[in-house]
DSSP file (Angstrom, degrees, kcal/mol; ACC not computed):
  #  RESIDUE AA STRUCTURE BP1 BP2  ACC     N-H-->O    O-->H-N    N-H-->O    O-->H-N    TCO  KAPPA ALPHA  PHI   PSI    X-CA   Y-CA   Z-CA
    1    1 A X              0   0    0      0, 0.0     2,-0.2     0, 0.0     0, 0.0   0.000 360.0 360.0 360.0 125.4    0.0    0.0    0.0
    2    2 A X        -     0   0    0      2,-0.0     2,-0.7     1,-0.0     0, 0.0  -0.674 360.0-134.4-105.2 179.5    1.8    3.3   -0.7
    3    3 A X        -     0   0    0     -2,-0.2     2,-0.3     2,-0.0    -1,-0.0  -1.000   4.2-145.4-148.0 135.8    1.1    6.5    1.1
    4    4 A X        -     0   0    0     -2,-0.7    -2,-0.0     0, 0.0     0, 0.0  -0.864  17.4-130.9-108.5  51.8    0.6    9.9   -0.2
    5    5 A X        -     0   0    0     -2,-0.3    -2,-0.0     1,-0.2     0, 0.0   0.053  28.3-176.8 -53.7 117.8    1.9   13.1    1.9
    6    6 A X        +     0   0    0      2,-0.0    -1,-0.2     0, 0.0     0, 0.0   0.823  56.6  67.6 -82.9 -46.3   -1.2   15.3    1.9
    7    7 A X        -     0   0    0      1,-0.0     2,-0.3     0, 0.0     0, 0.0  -0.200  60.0-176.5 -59.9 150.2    0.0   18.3    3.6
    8    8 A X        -     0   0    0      3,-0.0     2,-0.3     0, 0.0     3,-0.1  -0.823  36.6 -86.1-144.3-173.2    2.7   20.7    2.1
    9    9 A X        -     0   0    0     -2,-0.3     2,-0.2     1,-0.1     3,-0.1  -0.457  44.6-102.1 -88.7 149.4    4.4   23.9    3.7
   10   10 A X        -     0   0    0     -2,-0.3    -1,-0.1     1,-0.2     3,-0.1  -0.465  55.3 -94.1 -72.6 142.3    2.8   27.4    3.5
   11   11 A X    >   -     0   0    0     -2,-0.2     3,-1.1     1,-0.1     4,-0.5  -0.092  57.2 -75.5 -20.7 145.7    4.8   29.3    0.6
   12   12 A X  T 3  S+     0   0    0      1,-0.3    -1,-0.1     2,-0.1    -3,-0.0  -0.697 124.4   4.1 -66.0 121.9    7.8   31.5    1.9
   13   13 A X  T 3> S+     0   0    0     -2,-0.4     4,-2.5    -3,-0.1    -1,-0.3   0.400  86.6 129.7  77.1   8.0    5.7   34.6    3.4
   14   14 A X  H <> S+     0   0    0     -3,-1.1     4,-1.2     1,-0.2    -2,-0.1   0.801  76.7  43.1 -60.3 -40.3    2.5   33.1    2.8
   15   15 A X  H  > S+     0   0    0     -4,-0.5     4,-2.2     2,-0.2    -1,-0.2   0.760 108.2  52.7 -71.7 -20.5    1.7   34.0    6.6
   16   16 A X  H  > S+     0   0    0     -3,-0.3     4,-2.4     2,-0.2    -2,-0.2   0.884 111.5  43.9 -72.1 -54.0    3.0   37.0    6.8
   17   17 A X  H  X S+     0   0    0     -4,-2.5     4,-1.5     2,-0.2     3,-0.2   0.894 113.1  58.4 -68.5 -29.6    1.0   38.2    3.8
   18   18 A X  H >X S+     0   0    0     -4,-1.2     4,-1.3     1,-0.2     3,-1.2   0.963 112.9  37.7  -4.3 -99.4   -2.1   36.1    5.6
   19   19 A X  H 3X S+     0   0    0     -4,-2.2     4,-1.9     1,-0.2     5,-0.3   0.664 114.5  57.0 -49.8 -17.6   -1.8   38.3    9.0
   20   20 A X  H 3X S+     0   0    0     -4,-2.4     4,-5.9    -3,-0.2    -1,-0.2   0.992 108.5  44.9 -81.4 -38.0   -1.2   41.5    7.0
   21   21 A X  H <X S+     0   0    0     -4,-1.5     4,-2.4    -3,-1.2     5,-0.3   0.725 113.8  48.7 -43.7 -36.3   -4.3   41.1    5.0
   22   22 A X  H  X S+     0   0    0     -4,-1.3     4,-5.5     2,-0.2    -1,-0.2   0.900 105.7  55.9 -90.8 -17.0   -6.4   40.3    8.0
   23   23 A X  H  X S+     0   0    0     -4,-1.9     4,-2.2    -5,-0.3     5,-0.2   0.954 109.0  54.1 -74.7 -29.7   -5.0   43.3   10.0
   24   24 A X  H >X S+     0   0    0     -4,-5.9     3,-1.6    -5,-0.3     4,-1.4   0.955 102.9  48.6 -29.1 -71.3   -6.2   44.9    7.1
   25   25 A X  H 3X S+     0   0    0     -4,-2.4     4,-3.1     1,-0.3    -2,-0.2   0.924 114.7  51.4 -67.1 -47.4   -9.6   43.6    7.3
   26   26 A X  H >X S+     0   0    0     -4,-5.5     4,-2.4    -5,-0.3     3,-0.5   0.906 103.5  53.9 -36.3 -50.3   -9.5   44.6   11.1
   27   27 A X  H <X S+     0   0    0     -4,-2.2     4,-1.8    -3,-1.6    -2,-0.2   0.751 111.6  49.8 -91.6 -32.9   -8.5   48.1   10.6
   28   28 A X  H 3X S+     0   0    0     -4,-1.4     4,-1.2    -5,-0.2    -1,-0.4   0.747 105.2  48.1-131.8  42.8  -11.4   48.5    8.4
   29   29 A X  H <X S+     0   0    0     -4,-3.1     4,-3.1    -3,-0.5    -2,-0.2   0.752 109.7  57.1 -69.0 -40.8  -14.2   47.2   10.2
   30   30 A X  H  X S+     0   0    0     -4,-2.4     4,-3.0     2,-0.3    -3,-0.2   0.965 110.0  46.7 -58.9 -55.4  -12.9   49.5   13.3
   31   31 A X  H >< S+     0   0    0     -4,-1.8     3,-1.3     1,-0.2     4,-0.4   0.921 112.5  52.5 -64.4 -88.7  -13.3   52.7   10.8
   32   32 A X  H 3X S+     0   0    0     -4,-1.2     4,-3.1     1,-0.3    -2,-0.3   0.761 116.9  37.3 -36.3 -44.0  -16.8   51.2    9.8
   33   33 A X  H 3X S+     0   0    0     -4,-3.1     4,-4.9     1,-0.2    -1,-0.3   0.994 115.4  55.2 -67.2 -47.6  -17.7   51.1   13.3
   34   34 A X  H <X S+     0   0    0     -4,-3.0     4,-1.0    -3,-1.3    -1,-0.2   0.807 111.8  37.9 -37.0 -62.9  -16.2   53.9   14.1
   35   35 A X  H  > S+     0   0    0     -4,-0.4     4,-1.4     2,-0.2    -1,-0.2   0.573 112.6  58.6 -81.2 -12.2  -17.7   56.0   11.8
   36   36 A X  H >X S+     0   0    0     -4,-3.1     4,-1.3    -5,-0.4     3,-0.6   0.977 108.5  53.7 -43.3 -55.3  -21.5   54.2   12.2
   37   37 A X  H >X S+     0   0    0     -4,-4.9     4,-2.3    -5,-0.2     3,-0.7   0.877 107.0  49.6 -57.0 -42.3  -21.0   55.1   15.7
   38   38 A X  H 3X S+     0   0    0     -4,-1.0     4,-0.8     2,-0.2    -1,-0.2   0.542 109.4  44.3 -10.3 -51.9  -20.4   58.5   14.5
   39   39 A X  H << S+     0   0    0     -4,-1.4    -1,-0.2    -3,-0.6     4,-0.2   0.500 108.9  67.7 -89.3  -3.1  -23.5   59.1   12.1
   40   40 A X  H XX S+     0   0    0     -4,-1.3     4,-5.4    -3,-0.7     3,-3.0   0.919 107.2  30.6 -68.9 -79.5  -25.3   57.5   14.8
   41   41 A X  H 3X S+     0   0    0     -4,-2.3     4,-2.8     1,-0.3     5,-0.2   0.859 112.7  60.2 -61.6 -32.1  -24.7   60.4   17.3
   42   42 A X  H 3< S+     0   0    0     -4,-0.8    -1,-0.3     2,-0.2    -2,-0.2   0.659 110.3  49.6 -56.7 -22.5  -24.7   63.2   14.5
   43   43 A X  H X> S+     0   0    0     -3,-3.0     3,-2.9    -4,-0.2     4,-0.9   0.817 116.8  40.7 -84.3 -75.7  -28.5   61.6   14.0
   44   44 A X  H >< S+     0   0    0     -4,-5.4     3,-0.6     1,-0.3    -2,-0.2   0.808 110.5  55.8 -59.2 -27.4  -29.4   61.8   17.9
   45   45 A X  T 3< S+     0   0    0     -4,-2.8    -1,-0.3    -5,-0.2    -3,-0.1   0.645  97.6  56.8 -81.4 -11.7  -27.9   64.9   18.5
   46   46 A X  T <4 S+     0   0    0     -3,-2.9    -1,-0.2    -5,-0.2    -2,-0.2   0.604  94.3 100.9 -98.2   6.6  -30.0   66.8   15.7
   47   47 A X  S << S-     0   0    0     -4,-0.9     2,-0.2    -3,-0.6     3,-0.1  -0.332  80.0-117.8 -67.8 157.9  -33.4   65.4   18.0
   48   48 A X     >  -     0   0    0      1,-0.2     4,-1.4    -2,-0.2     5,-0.1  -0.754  27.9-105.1 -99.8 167.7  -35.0   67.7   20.2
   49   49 A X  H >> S+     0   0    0      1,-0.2     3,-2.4    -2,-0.2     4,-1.3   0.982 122.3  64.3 -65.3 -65.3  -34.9   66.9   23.8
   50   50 A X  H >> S+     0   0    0      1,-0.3     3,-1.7     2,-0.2     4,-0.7   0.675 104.3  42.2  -2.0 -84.2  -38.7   65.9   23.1
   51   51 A X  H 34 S+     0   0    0      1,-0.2    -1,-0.3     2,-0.2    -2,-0.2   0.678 112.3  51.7 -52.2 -31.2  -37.9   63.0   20.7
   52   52 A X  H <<>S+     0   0    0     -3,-2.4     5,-3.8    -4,-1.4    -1,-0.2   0.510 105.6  51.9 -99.7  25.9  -35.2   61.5   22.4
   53   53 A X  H X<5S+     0   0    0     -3,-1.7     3,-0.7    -4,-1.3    -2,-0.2   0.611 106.7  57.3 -95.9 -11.0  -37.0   61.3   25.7
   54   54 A X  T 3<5S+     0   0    0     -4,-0.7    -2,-0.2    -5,-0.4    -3,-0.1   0.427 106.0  49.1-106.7   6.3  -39.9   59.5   23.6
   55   55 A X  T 3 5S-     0   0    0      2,-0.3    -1,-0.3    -4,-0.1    -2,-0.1  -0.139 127.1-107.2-110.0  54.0  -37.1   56.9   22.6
   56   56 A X  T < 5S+     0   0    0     -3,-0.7     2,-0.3     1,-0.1    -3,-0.2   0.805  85.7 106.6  43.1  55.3  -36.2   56.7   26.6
   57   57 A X      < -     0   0    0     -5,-3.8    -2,-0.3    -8,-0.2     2,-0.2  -0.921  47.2-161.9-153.5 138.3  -32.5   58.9   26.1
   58   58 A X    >>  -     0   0    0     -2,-0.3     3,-1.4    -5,-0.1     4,-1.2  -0.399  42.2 -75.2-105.1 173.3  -31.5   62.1   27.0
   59   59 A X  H 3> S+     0   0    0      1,-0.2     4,-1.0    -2,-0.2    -6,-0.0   0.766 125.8  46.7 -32.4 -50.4  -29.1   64.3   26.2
   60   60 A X  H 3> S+     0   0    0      1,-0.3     4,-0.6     2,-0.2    -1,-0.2   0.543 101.4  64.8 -83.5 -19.0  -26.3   62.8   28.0
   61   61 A X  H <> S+     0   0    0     -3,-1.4     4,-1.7     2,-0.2     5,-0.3   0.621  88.7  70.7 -57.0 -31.8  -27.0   59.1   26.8
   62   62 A X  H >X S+     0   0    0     -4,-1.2     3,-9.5     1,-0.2     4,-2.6   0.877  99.3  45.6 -54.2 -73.5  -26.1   60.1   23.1
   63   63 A X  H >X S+     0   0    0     -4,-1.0     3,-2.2     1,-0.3     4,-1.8   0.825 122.0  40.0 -27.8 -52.2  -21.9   60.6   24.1
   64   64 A X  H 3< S+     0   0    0     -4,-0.6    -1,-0.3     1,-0.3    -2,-0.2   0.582 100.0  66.7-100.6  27.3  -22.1   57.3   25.9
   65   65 A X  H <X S+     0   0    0     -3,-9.5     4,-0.8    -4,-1.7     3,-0.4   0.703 103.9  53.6 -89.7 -14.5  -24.3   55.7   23.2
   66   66 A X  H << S+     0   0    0     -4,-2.6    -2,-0.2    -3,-2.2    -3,-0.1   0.848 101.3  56.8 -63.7 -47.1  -20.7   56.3   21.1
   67   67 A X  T  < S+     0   0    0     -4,-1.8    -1,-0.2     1,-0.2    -3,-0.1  -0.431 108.8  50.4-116.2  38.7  -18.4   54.4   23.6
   68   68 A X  T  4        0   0    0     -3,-0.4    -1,-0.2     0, 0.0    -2,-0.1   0.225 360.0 360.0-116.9 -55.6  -20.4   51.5   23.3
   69   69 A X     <        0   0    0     -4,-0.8    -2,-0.2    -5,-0.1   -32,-0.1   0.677 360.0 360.0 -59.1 360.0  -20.9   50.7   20.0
């Protein structure tokens, strides 16, 4: 019976370029969020007090409605 080596070695730099690509991918999902959160609060802040007490947030909610998302 003969036997068949399935597995090979990554390419020279084949990880590197791997990890560079995904810290890409990080860096821009963090700007997407970043700036969601961002058009988020630019949205709540142009409510009047009125409207965001009748979705149950006030002024002071908006800022930390930023430093969650």
């Amino acid at each position: 019976m003969a036997a068949y080596e399935t597995t090979r070695p990554a390419p020279f730099g084949a990880i590197t370029v791997f990890r560079l690509v995904q810290g890409l991918g990080r860096l821009w999902a963090a700007l997407a969020a970043w700036n969601e959160a961002r058009v988020t609060r630019a949205a709540l802040e142009r409510l009047s007090d009125r409207e965001l007490d009748d979705i149950g947030l006030c002024r002071a909610d908006i800022e930390m409605l930023g430093r969650r998302i």
